[in-house]
N, C-alpha and C positions, 0 to 999 in steps of 0.2 A: 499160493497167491492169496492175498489178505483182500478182503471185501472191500470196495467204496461206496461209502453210504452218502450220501445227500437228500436234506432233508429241506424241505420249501416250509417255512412257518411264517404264517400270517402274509402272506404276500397280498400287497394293495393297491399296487402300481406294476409300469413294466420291469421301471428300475429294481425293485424290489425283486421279481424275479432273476434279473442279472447279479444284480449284487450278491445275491445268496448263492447262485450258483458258482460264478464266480472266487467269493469269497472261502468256500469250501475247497477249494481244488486249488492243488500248486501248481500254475502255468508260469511256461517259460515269459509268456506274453499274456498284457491282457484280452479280454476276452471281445472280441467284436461284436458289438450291441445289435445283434439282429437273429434270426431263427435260424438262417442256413448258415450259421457259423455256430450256434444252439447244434443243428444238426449234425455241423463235420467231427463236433468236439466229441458228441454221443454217441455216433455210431460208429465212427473210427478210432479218433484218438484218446479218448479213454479208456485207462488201463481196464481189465474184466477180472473178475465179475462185478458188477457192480450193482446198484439198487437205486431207486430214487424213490422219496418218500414227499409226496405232499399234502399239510398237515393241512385242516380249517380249509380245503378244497373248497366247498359251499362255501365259505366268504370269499374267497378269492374268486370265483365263478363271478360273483355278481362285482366284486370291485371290478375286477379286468375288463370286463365286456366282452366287446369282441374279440378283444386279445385272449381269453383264455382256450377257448376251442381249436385257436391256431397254437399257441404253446401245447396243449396238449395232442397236440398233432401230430407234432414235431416229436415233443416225447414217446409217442405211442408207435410212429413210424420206426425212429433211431432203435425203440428197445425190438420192433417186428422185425428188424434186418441184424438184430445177433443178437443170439442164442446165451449170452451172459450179463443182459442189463434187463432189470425188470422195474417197471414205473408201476408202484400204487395209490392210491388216492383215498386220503380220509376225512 
């Protein structure tokens, strides 16, 4: 099975984060603009193994506000509940 990589660059806004995610992945549908749909895509329905990389973290931290600590919640939860998806942060 072939790796999926998804890589967050420069995220400034929420949109940003959707669009990228989004944008990298072939869904049959689009992606529903909230976390608990972030959630069911990442720790369910996405194929494994997979990776997520997000770049310029420090800028995104301060652009997002308080939307970052919850996006990364959400990511850090989806990759703690299986064993084939790993979030880093640079």
């Amino acid at each position: 099975m072939s790796l999926t990589r998804i890589e967050f660059v420069n995220v400034n806004c929420v949109d940003d984060f959707y669009d990228q995610l989004e944008g990298q992945l072939e869904l049959d549908e689009p992606l529903a603009r909230n976390l608990d749909a972030v959630y069911d895509l990442l720790s369910t329905d996405l194929p494994g193994p997979a990776e997520l990389v997000w770049y310029e973290a420090a800028f995104s931290k301060v652009a997002l506000g308080d939307w970052y600590p919850r996006i990364v919640d959400v990511l850090n939860t989806a990759s703690n509940d299986r064993n084939d998806l790993r979030v880093s942060f640079d």
